[in-house]
N, C-alpha and C positions, 0 to 999 in steps of 0.2 A: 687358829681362827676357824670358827666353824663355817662360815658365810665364806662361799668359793670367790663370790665377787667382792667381797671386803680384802680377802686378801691379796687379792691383782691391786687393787686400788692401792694397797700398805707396801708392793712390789714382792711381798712374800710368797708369790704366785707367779710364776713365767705364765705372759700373754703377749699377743702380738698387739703392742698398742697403738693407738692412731691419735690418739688425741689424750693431756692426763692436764690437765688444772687443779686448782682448789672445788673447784664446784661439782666436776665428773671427769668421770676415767670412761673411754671412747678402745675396745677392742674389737678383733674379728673373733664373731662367733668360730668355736670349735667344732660345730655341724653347720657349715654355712647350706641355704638354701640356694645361693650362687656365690660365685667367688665375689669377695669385698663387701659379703654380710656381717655389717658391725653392731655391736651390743653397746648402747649407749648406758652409761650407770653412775647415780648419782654418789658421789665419794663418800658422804656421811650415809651410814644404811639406814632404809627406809623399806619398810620390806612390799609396798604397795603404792600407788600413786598416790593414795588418800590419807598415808601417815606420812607426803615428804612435805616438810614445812612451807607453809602458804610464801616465804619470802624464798623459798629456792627454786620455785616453778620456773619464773619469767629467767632465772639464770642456769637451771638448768636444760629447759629447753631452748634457750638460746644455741645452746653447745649440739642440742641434737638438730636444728637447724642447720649450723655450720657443718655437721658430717654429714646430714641429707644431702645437703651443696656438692661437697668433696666426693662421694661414693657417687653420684650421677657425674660428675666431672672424670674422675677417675678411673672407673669403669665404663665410661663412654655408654653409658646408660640412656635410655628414651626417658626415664624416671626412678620411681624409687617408692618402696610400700616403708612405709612407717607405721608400726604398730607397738602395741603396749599387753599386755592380760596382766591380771588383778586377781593374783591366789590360782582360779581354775587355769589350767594349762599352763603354771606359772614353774617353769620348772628349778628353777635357784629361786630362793624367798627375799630376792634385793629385787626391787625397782629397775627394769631396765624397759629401754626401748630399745627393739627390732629396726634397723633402717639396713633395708634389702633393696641391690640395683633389679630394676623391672627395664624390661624390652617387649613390646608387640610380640607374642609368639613364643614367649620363650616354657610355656608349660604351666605358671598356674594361672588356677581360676578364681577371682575376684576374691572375697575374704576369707578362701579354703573350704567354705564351709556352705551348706543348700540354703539358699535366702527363701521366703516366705510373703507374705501378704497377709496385712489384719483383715479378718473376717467383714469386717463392715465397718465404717467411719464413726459409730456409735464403739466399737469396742477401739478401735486407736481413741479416738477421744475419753474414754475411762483411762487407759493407757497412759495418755499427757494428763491428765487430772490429778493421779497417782504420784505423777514424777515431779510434776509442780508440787504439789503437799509435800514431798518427802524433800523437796529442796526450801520449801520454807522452814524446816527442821534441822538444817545446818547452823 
């Protein structure tokens, strides 16, 4: 298989698994950002959120729901970052979500990355204009 996380999914891959149903396969990331960093991933490959099929969203984030739950429970977490990327910084090309135990203090900063400010209410507004059009094109 050439897809690292198709083959954990198919078991032809040792990972440390937390979770495996028909819908998603639930391991700990191999470079955890903290201990009990688990890589949620939809079992049929999808190599981006926007090619996994419209009926497997609400069942598969269900699943990543339920291990949001369990790694704050588990890890005796204050919370928990749940995140996703799409191609850029995508480093396997399967659909996974990121769900990392978060604590007050424990080292990072809000979404890793320098946040900004639209220039003036006139440019966010071009901004939502743009993203409204592009979502009537779905």
């Amino acid at each position: 298989m050439d897809c690292i996380f198709c083959a954990i999914a198919a078991g032809a891959t040792a990972a440390h698994l937390v979770l495996e149903d028909e819908t998603a396969v639930a391991f700990l990331d191999a470079r955890p950002l903290f201990p009990g960093h688990v890589l949620v991933v939809p079992r049929r490959h999808a190599e981006t959120l926007t090619d996994l099929p419209a009926g497997d969203l609400g069942p598969f984030f269900t699943r990543v729901q339920r291990v949001a739950g369990a790694v704050e429970r588990a890890m005796d977490a204050a919370g928990s970052f749940v995140a996703a990327n799409n191609r850029v910084s995508q480093s396997v090309p399967h659909f996974h979500v990121h769900v990392v135990p978060r604590n007050r203090k424990d080292g990072l900063r809000g979404f890793f990355w320098p946040r900004t400010r639209y220039g003036s209410d006139e440019e966010a507004a071009a901004v939502a204009a743009r993203l409204r059009a592009a979502l009537g094109e779905d």
